[in-house]
N, CA, C and O atoms as a GROMACS GRO file, in nm:
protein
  292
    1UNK      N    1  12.248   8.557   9.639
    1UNK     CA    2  12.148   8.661   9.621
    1UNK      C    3  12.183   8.738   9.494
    1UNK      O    4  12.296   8.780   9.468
    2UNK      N    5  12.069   8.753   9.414
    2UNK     CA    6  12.116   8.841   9.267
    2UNK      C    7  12.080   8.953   9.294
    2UNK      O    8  11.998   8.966   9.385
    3UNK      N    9  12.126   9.056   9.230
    3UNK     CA   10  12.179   9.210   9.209
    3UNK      C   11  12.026   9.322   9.256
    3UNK      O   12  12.010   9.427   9.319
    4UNK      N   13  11.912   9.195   9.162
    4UNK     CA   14  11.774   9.286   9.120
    4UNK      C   15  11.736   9.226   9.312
    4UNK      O   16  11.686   9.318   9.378
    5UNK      N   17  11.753   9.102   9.386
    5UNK     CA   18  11.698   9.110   9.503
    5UNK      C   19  11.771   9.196   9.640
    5UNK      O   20  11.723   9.228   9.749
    6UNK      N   21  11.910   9.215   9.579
    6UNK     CA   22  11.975   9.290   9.695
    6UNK      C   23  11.952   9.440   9.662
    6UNK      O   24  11.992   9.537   9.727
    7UNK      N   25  11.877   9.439   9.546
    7UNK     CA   26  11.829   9.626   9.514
    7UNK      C   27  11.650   9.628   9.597
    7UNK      O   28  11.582   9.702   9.669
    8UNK      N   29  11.645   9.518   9.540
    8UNK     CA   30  11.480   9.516   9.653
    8UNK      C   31  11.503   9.508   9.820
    8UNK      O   32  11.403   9.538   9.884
    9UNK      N   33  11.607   9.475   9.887
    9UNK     CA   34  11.621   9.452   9.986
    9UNK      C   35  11.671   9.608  10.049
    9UNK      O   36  11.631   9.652  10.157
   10UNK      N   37  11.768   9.679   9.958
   10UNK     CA   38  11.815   9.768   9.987
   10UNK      C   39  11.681   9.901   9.998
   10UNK      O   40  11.671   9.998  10.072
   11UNK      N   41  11.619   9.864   9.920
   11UNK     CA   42  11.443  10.003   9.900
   11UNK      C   43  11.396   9.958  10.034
   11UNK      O   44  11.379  10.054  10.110
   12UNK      N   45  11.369   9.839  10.088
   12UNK     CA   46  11.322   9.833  10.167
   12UNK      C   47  11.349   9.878  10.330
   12UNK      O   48  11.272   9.893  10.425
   13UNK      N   49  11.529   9.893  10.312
   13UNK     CA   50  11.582   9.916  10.435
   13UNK      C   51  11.548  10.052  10.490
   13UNK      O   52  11.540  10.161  10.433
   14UNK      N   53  11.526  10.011  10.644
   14UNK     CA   54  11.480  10.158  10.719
   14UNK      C   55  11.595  10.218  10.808
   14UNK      O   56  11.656  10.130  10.868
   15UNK      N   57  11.633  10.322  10.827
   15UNK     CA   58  11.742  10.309  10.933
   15UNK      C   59  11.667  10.386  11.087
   15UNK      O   60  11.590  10.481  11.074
   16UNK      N   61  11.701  10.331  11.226
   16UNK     CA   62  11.672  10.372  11.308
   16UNK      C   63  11.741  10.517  11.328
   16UNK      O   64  11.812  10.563  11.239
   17UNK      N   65  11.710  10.607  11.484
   17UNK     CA   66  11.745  10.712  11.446
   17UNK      C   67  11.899  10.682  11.502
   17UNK      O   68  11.970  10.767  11.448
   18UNK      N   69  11.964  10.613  11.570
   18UNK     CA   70  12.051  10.579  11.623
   18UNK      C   71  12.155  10.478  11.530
   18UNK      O   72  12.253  10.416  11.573
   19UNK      N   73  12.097  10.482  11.378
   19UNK     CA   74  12.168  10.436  11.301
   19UNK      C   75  12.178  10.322  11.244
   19UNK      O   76  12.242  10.297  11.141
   20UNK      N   77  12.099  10.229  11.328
   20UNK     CA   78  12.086  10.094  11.245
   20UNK      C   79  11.971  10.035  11.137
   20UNK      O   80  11.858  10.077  11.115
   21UNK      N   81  12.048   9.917  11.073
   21UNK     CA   82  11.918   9.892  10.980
   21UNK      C   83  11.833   9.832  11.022
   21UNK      O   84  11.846   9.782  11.133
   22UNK      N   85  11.716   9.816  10.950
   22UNK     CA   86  11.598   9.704  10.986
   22UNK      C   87  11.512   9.692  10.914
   22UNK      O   88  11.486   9.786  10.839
   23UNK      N   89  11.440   9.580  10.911
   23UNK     CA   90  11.352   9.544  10.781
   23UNK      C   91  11.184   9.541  10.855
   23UNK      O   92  11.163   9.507  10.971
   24UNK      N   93  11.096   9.576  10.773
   24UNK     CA   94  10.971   9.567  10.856
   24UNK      C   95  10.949   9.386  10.825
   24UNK      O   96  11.016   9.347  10.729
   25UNK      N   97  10.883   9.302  10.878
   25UNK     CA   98  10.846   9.194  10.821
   25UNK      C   99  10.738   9.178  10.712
   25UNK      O  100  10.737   9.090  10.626
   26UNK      N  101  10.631   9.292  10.732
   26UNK     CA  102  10.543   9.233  10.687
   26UNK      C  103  10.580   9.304  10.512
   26UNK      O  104  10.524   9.256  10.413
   27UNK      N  105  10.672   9.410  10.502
   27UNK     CA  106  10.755   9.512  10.384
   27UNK      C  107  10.839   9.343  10.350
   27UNK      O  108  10.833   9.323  10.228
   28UNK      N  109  10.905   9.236  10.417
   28UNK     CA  110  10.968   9.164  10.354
   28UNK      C  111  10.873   9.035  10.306
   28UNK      O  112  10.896   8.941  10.229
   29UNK      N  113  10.751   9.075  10.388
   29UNK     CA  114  10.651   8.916  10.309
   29UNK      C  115  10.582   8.950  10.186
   29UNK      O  116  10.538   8.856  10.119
   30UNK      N  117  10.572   9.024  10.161
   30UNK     CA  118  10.532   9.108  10.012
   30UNK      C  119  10.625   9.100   9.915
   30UNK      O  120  10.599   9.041   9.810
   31UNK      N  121  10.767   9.170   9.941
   31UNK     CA  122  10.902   9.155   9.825
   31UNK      C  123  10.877   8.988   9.863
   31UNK      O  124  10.823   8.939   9.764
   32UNK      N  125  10.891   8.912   9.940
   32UNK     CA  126  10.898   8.725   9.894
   32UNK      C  127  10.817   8.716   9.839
   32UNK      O  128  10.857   8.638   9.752
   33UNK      N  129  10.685   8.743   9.811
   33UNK     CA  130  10.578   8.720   9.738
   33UNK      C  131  10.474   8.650   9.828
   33UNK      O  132  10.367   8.627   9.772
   34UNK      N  133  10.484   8.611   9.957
   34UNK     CA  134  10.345   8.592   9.992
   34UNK      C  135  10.233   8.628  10.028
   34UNK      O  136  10.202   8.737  10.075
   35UNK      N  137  10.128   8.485   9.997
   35UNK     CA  138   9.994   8.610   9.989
   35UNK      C  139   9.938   8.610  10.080
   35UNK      O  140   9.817   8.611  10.056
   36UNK      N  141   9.971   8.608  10.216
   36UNK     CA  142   9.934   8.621  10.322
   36UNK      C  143  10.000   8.623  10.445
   36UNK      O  144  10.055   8.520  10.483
   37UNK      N  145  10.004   8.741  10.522
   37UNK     CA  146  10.133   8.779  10.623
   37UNK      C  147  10.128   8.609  10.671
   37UNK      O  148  10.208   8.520  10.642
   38UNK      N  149   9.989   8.602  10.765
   38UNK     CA  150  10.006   8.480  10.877
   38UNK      C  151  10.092   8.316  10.778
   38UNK      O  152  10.133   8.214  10.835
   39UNK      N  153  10.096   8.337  10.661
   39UNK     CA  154  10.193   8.272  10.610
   39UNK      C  155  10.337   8.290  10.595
   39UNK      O  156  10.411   8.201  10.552
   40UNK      N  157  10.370   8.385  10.624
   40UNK     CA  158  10.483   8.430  10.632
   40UNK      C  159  10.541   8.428  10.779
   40UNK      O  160  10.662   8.430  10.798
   41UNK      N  161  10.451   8.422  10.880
   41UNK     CA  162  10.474   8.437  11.090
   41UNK      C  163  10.570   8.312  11.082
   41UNK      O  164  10.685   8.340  11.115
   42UNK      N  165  10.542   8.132  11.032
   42UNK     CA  166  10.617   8.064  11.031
   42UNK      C  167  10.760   8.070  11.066
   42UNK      O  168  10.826   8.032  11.162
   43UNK      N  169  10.802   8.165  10.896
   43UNK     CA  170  10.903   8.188  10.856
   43UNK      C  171  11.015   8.294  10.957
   43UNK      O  172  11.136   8.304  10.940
   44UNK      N  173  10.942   8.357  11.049
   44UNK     CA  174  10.996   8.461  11.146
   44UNK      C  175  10.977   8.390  11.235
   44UNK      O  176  11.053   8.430  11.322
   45UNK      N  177  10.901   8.271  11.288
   45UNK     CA  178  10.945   8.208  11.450
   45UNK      C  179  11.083   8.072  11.357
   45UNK      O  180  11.164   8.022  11.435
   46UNK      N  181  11.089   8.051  11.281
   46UNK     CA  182  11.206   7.952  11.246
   46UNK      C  183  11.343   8.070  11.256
   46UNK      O  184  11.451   8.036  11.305
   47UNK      N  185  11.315   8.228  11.193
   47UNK     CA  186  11.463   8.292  11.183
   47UNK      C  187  11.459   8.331  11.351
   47UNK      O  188  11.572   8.343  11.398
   48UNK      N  189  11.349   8.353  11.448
   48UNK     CA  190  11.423   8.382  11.576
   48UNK      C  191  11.458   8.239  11.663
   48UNK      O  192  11.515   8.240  11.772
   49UNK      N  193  11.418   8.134  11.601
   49UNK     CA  194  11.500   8.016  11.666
   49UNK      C  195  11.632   7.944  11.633
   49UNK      O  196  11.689   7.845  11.680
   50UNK      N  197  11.671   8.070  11.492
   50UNK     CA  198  11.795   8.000  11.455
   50UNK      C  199  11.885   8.090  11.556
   50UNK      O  200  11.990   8.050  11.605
   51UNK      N  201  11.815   8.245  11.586
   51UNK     CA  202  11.878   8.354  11.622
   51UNK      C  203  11.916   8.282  11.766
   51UNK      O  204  12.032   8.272  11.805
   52UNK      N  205  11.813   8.240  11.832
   52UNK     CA  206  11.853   8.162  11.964
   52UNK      C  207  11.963   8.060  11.981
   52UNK      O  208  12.046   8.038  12.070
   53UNK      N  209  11.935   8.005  11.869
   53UNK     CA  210  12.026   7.875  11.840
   53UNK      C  211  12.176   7.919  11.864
   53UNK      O  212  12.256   7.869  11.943
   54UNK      N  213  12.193   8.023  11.779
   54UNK     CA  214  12.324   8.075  11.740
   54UNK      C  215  12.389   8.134  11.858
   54UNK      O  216  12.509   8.155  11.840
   55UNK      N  217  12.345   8.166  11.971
   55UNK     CA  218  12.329   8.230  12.095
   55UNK      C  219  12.346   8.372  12.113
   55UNK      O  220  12.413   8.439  12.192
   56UNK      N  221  12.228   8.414  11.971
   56UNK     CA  222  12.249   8.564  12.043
   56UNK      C  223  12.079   8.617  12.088
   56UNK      O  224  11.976   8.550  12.084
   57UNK      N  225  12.097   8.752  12.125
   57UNK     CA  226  11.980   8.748  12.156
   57UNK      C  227  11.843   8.768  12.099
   57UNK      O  228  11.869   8.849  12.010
   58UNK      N  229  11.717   8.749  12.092
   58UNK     CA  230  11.632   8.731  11.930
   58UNK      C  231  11.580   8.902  12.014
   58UNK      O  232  11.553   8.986  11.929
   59UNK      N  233  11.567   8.951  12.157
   59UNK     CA  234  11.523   9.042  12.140
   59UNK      C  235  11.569   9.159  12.109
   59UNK      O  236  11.494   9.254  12.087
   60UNK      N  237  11.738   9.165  12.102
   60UNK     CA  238  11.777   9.267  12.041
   60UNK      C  239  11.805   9.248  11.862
   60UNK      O  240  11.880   9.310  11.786
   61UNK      N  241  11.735   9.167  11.846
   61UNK     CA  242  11.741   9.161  11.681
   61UNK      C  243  11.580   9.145  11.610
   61UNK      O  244  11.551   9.178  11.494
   62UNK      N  245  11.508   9.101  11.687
   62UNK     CA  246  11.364   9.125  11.619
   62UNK      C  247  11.239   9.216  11.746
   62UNK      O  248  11.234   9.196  11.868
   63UNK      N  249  11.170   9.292  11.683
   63UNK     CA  250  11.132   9.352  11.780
   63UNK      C  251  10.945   9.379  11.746
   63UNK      O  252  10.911   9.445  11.648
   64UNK      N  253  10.841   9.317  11.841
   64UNK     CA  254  10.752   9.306  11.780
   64UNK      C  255  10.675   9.472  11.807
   64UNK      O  256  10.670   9.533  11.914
   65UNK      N  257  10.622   9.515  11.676
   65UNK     CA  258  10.532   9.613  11.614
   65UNK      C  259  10.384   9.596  11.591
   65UNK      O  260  10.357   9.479  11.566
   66UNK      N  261  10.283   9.676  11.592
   66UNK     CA  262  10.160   9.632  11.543
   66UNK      C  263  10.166   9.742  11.431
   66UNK      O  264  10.266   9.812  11.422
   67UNK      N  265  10.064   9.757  11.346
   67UNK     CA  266  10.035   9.853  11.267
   67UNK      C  267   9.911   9.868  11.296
   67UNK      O  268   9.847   9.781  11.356
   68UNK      N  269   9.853   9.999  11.251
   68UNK     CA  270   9.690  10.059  11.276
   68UNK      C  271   9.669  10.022  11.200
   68UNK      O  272   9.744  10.010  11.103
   69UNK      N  273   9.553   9.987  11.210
   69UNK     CA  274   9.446   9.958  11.099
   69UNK      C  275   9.304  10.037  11.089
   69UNK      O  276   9.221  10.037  11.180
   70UNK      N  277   9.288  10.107  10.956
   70UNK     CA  278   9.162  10.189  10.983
   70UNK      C  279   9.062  10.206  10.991
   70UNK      O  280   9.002  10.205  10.883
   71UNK      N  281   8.987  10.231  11.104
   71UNK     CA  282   8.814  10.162  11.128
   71UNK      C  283   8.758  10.128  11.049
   71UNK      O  284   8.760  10.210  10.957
   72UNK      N  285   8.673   9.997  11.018
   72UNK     CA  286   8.606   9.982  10.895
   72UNK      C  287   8.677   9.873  10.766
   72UNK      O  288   8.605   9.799  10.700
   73UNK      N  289   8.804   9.880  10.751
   73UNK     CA  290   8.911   9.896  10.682
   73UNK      C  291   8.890   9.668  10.688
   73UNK      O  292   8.973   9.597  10.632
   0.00000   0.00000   0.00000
């Protein structure tokens, strides 16, 4: 990872109030550059099947969110 993507990774980090980090997905399908979230969903059911794989648990590491969207919009 080079310097300019671990500075984009770092803007993006949120911290919970309990202290941990976390990335929104759809804040990380934008910095990758794609142009469309549902192109990017792929890429998040392959990282929670590696998460399974590895044997830990995918629901304390990914946690699903909706966002509002505004009438009309």
């Amino acid at each position: 990872m080079t310097n300019n993507t671990s500075i984009v990774f770092q803007k993006l980090r949120k911290m919970s109030e309990s202290g941990h980090e976390y990335w929104l997905a759809r804040n990380l399908s934008d910095a990758l550059e794609y142009t469309s979230f549902r192109n990017f969903e792929p890429v998040l059911t392959k990282a929670k099947e590696a998460c399974k794989n590895s044997g830990m648990p995918v629901d304390k590491h990914f946690v699903e969110i909706s966002d509002e969207v505004a009438v009309g919009s």
